[in-house]
BAROLUM-800835 format. One record per atom (N, C-alpha, C): x, y negated, z. Coordinates in pm, whole numbers, plus 50000, padded with zeros to 5 digits. Atoms other than C-alpha are relative to their C-alpha. Layout:
XYZ
...
! end
This chain:
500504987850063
904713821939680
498895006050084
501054992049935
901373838039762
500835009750082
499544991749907
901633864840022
499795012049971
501024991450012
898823885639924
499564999449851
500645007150173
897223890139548
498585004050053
501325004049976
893873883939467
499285015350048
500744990749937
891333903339632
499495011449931
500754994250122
889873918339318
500985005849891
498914996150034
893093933339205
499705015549961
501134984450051
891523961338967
500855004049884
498654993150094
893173986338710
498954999149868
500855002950132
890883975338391
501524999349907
498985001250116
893163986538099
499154998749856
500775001450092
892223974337760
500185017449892
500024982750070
892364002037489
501185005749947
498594997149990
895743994637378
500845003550091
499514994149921
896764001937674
499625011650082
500274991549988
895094028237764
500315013949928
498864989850096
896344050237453
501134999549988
498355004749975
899904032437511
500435015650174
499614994249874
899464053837892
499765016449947
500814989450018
897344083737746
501935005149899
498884995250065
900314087937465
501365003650079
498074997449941
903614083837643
499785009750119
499814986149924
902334112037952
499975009149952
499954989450072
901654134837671
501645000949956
499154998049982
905214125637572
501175005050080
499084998049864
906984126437908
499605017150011
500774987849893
905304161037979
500585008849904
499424993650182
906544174437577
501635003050051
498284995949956
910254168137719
500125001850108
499774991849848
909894178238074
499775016049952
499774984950049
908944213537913
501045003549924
498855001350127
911684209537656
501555001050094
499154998349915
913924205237979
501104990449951
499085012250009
915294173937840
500084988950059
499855010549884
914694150938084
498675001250070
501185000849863
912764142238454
500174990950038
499635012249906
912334116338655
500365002650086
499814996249879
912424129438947
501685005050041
497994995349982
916774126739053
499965016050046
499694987749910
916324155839281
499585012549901
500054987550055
914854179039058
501615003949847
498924999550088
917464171938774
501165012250017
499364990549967
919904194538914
499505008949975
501014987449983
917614226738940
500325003849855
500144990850135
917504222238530
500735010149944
499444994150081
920424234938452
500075018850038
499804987950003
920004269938609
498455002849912
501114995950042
916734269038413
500384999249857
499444998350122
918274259638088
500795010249901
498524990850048
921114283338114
499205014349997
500894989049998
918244310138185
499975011950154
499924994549874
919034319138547
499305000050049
501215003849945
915754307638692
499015001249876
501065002250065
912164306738564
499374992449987
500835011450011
909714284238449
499454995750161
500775006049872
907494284838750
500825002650135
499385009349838
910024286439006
500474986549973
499765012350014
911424256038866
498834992250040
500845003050011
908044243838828
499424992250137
500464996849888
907684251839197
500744987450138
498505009749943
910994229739295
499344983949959
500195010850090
909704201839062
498384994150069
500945003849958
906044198439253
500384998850152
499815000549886
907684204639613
500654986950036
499345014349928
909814174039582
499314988149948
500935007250080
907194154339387
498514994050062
501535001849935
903884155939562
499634992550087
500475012549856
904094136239861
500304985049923
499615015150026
905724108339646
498814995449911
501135002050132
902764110639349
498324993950109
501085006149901
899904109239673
499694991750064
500275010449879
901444093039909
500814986749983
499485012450028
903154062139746
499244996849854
500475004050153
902274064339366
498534992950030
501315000650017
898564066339390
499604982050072
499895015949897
898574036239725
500294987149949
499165014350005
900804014939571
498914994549860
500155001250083
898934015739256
498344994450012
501165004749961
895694010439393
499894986650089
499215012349883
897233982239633
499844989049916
499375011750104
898883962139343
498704998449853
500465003350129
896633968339049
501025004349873
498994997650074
899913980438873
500245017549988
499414982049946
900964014438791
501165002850010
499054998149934
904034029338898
500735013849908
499124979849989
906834062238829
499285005450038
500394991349900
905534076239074
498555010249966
501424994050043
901794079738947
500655004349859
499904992350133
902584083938587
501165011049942
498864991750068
906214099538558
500005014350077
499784992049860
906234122638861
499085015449961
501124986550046
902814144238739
500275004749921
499434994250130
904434148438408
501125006949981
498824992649990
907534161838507
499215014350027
500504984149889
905494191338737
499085004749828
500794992750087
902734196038422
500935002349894
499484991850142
905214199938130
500955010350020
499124989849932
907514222838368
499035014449958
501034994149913
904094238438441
499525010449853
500634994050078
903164243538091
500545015449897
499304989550040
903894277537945
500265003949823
499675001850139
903544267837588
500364984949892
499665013650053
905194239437407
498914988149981
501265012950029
901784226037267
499474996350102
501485002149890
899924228937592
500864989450080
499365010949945
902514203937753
499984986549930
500655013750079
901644172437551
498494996250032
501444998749963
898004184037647
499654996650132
499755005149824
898614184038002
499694984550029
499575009449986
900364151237962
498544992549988
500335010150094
898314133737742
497855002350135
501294993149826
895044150038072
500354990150045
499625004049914
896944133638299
499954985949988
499685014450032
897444097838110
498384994750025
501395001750008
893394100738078
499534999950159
500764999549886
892904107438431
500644983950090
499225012549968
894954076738538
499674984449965
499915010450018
894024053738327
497624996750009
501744998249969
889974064938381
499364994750153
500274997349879
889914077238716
500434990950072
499565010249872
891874050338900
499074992350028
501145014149970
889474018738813
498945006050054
501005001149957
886664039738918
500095005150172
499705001749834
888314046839282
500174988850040
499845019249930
889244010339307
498754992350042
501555005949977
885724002739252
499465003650132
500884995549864
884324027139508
500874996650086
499365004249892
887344017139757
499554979950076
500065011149925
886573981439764
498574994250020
501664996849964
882523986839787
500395001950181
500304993749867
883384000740129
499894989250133
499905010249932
882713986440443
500974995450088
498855001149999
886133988840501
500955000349905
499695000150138
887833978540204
501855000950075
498414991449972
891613997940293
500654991749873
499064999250071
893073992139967
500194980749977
499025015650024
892653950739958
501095001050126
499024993149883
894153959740338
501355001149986
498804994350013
897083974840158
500824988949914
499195012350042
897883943340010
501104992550094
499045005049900
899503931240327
501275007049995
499144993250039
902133954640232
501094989249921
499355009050070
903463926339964
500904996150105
498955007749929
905393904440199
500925008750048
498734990249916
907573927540414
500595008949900
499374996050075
908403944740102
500784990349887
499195012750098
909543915939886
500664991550098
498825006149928
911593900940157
500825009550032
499045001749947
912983924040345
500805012349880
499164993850135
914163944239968
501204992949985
499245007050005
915763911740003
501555004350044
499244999849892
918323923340213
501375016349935
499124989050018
919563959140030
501714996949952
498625003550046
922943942539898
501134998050159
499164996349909
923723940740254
500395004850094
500114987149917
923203968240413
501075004949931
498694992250022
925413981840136
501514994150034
498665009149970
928423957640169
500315004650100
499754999649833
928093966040579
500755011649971
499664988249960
928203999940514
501535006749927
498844996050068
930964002840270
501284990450050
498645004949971
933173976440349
499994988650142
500165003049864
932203967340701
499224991850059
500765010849958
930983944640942
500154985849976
499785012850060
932783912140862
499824996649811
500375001850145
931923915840498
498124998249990
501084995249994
928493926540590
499424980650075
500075007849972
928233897340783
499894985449953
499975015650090
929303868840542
498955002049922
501115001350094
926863883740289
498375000950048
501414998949931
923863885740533
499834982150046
500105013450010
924663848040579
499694993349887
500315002350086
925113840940296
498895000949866
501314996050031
921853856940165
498634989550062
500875009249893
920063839440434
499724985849958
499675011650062
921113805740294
499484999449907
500924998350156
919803811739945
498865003050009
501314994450038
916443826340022
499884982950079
500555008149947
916083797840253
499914984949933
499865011050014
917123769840024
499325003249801
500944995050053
915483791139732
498644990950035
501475001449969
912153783439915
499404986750017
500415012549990
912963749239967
499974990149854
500185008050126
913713735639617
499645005649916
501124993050163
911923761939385
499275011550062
500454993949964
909203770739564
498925006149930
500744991750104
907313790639269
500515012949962
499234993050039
910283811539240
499995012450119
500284989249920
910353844339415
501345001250084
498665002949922
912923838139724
500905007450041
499024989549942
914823864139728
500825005649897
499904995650139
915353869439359
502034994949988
498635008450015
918753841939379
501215013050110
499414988149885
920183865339705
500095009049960
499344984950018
919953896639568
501244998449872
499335004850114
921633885039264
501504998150056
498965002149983
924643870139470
500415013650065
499864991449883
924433900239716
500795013149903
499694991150089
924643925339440
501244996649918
498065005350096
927993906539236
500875001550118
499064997049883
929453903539558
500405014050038
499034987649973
929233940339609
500905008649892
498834994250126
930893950139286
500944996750001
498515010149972
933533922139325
500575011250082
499174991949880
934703942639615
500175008949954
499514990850033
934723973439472
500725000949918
499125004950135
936053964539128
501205000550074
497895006149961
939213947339366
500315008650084
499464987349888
939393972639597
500125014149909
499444986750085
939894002239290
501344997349918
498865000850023
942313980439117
501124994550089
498675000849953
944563971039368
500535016450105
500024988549966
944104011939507
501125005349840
499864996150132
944904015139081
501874995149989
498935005049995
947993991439148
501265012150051
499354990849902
949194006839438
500525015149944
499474987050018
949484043939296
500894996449859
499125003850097
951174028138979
501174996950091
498904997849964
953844015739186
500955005950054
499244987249950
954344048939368
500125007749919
499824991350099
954414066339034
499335010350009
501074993749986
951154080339114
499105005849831
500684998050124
949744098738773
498925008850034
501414991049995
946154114238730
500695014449898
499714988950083
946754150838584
498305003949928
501334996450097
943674157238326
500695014649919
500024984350031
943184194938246
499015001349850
501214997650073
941724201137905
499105010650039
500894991849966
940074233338025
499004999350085
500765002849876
938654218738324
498445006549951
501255000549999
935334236038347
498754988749997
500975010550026
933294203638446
499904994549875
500015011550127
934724187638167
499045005149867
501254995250104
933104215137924
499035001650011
501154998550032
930284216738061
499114982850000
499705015050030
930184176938072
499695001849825
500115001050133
930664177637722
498505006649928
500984990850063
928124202937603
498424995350052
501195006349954
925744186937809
499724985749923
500615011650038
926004153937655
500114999249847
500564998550116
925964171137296
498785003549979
501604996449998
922744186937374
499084990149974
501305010050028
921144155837452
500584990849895
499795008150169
922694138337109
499125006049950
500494994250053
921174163136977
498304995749925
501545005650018
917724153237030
500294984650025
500375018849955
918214110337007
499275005249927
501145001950067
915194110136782
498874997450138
501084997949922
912974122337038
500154986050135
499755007349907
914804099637281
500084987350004
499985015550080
914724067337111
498194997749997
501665003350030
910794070337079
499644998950172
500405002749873
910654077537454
500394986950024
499225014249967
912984043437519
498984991149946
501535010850060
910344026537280
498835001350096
501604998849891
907314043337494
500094990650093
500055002749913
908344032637815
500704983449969
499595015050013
909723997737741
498594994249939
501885005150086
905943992637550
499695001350119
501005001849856
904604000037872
500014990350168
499435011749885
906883974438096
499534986849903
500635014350058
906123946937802
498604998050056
502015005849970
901983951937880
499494992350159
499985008149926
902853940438206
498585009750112
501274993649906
900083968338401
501455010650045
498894989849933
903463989838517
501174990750078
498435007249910
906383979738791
500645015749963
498944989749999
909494003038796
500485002650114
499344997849876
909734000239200
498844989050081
500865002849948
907483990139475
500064983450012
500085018150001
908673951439499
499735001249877
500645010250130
908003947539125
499235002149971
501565003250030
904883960039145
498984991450021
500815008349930
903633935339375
500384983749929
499535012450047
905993907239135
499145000849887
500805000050116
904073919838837
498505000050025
502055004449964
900233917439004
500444989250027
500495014150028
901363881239061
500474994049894
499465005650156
902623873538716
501284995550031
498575002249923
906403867838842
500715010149917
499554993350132
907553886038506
501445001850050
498885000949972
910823873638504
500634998150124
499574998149848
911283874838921
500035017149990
500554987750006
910233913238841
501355004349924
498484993550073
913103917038575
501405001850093
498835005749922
915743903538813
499835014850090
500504991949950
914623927139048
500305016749975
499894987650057
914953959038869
501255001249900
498814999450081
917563950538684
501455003350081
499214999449866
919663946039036
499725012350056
499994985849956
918353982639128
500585008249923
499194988650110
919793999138796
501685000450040
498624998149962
923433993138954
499875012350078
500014988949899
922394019939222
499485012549948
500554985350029
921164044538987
501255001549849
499254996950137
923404042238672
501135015450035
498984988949945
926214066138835
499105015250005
500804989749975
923634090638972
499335009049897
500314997950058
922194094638671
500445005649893
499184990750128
924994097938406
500095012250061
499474988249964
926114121638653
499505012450008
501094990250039
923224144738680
499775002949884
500484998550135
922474144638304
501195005949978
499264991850103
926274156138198
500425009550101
500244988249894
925744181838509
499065010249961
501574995150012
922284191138406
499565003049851
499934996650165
922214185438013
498694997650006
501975003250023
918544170638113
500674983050050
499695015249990
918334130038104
499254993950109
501415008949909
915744102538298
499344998849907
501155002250064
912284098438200
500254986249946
499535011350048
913424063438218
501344994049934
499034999650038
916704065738134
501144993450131
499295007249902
919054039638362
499264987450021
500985006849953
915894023638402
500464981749926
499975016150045
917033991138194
498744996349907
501125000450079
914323995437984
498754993450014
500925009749988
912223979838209
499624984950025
500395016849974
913233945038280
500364996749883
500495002950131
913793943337939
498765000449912
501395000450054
910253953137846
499284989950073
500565014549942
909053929438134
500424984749926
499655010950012
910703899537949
500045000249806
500435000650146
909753908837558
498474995349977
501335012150008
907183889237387
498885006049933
500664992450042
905683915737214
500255011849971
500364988749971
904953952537220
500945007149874
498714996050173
906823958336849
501644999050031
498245005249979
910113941736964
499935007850148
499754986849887
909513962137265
500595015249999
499894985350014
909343994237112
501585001949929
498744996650093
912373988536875
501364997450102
498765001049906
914763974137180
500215012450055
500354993449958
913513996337398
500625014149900
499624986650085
914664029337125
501204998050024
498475001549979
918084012137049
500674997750142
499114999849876
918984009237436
499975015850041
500214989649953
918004044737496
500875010149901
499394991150095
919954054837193
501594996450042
498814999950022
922894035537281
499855007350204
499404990349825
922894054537708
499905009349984
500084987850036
922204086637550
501485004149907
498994996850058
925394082937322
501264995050062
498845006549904
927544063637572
500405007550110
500024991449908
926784094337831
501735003950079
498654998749965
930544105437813
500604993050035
499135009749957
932194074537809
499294995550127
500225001949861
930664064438139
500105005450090
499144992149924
931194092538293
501245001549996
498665001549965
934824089738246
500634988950054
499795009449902
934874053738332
499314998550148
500144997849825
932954066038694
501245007550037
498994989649948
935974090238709
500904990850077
498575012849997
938594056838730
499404989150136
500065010649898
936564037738971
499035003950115
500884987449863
935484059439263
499294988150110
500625008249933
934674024939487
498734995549920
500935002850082
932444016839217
498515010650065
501074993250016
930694049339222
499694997750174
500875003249878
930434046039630
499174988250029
501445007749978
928434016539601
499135002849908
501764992850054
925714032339375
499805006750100
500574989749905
925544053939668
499194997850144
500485008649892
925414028539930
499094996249922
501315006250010
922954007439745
498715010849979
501144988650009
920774040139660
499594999750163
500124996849864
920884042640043
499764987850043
500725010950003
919934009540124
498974995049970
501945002350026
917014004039926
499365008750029
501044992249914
915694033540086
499784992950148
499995001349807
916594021240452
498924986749965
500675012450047
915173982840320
497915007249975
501704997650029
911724000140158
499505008150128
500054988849923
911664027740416
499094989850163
500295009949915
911183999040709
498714993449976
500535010150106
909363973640452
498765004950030
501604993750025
906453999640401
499225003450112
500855001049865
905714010840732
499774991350071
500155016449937
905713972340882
498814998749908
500795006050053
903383965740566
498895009250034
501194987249998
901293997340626
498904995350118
500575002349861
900683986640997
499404987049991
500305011250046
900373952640888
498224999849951
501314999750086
897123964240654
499125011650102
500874992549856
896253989240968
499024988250073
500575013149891
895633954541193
499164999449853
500845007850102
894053939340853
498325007450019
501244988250024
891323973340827
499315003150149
500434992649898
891023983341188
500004989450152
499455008549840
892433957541461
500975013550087
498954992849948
894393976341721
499475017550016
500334986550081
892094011041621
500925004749885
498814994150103
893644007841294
501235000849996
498485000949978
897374003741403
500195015550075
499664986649875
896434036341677
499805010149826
500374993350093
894954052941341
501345008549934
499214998350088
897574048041090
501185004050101
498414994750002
900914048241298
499745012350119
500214983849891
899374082541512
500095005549856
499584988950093
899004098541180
501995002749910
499024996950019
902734088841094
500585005350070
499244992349913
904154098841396
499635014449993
500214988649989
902254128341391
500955011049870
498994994750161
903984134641006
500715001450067
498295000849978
907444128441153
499945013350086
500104989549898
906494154541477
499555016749884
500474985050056
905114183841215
501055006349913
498924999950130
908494181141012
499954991249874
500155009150088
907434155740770
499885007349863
500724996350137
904984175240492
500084989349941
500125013850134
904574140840340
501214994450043
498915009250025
908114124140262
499674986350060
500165012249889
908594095140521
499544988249927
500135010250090
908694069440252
498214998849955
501715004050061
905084077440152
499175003550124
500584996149884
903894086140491
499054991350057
500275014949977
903004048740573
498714995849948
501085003450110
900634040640271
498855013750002
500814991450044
899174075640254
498925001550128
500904993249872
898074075640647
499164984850005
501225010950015
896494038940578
498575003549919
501314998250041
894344053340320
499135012950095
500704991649922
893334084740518
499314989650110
500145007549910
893414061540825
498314988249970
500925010750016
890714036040591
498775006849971
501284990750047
888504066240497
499535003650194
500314994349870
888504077640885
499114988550063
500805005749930
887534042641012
498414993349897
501265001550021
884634041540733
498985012350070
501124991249951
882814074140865
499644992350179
500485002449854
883254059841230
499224985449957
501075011750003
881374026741102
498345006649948
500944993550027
879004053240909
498825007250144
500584996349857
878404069841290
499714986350068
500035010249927
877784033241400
501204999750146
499625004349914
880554036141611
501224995550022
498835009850087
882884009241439
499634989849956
500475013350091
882833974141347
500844997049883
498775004250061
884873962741052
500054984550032
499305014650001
886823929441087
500164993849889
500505011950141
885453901840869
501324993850026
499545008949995
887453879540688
501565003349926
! end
């Protein structure tokens, strides 16, 4: 498998896809004002004192750009200019903050539908002027690929370690090891890490699965019974939350169509390794991929929505390795509706089957925490990586002085995007010092 994609890795969208991006931010931005769903996990919570009418628009608004901004600058924009792909981050992230933002129903579609235009305009003509320069940063940021598509490799066992120890952690870090390595040797087209996460990820459910029912056993034979309260507060507001969003499937079935149309066109990833699987045409390595991250968000997500009574932009994110692996944009849009219709009406029942299998829900928690620790590593190795590429050992002092300096000021920019965002500053800094003649760039 290449390492790197091609040099000339540019955001040219045709027109269908360009009104496919322009439409669905005007959408996303229609139900972020509507307060029916965000992408953004962290803000999710916040909605419901905004729903219930305890809070205001623009403090919400205020919550919804504070935890947003560093990820939309300092990863979205990078990664997107990196790969040639677009991302959450750039397109879902701005639309949450502008339809929060907007103070009248219509003007939030307007926003959106701004925002899809500036994205799908404005990018190709920064790509252009970025790789004119005489420090071209963003092919640079290509070196990023590798250390993120391997060592992603690895999140299944970080969680295993952390949940069910070191000798578990251990067999499956071997056993990972083994597969990428024998991956690489007899299907070397195939993306080597794709087989590993696959076992890494069954393996950690196996365990939990057997470790809830023989916990499930066990209190059966001590005559252990669950007491269920109909009044239980959660439970009603559980409920009421996941009539609300019945309420509106219409609206939510067209979003499921949007965003699954926009994983079929094959110019969007759903996470920083499949952006770099989808700029090398690795479709179905890309599905695998994202399909193995929706275990770590499914929990998080019902749970926030029948907390919150607001959904995901993406939903439980299946939407997209199913749109990566449809053959056309029609059978996209119609899967894509009916999966979003059937996690919008299944809301309850999943939340009651997270109630029954609490090991379950701690590994969505571990693996959520894992593929941070995995990307978190990944990006700043690739960052520094495309530092040496842009600068030689200037650009390594460049880029990882401006991270450290992040980490030392309290970390304004979120660590995760800290990496990518101080390469591009870092690639603009060492063009003025070649502008002062007093910089060479490194051919080649």
């Amino acid at each position: 498998m290449s390492s790197t994609l091609a040099a000339g890795a540019g955001l040219d969208f045709t027109l269908a896809q360009q009104l496919t991006v322009i439409a669905l931010c005007a959408l996303t931005a229609y139900i972020s004002h509507m307060a029916l769903a965000v992408f953004n996990d962290g803000v999710r919570p916040f909605l419901l004192d905004f729903i219930q009418g305890r809070t205001t628009r623009s403090a919400t608004t205020a919550v919804s750009f504070g935890l947003s901004a560093g990820f939309i600058f300092g990863l979205g924009a990078p990664m997107a200019l990196s790969t040639g792909v677009l991302n959450p981050w750039l397109v879902f992230l701005p639309t949450d903050i502008l339809g929060m933002l907007a103070p009248k129903k219509w003007l939030a579609p307007i926003l959106g539908g701004a925002w899809g235009a500036v994205v799908v305009f404005g990018l190709n003509g920064a790509n252009d002027v970025a790789h004119d320069l005489p420090v071209d940063f963003i092919t640079a940021m290509q070196q990023m690929s590798t250390p993120i598509l391997f060592l992603f490799t690895l999140f299944p066992v970080l969680a295993i370690t952390k949940q069910f120890g070191r000798k578990w952690g251990g067999v499956a870090g071997g056993l990972e090891l083994a597969l990428v390595v024998l991956t690489m040797r007899l299907w070397p087209k195939m993306f080597a890490g794709a087989l590993a996460m696959a076992v890494g990820v069954l393996m950690l459910i196996a365990l939990a699965v057997a470790k809830d029912m023989k916990q499930r056993k066990a209190d059966k034979e001590a005559g252990v019974t669950a007491i269920v309260l109909d009044d239980d507060p959660m439970a009603s507001l559980f409920s009421a939350s996941a009539a609300r969003l019945r309420r509106h499937l219409p609206l939510f079935m067209v979003l499921g169509a949007g965003v699954c149309v926009l994983a079929q066109m094959h110019i969007f990833g759903g996470g920083e390794a499949t952006s770099f699987l989808i700029a090398k045409g690795q479709y179905t390595e890309a599905a695998q991929v994202d399909f193995y991250r929706v275990f770590g968000f499914i929990p998080l997500i019902a749970t926030t929505a029948l907390a919150s009574g607001a959904y995901g932009i993406a939903g439980f994110t299946l939407v997209y390795p199913i749109g990566y692996l449809m053959p056309n944009p029609f059978l996209a849009a119609i899967v894509g509706a009916v999966v979003f219709a059937l996690e919008v009406l299944a809301l309850s029942s999943i939340g009651k089957v997270l109630g029954k299998l609490p090991s379950v829900r701690d590994s969505s928690e571990h693996l959520r925490s894992a593929i941070g620790d995995t990307l978190q590593l990944a990006i700043l190795f690739g960052s520094l990586m495309a530092a040496n590429a842009m600068g030689g050992g200037l650009g390594i002092l460049v880029v990882g002085g401006l991270y450290l300096l992040n980490d030392a000021m309290g970390r304004p920019v979120v660590r995760m995007a800290a990496a990518p965002a101080a390469v591009i500053v870092g690639g603009i800094l060492l063009n003025v010092l070649y502008w002062l003649d007093l910089f060479t760039p490194i051919k080649g």
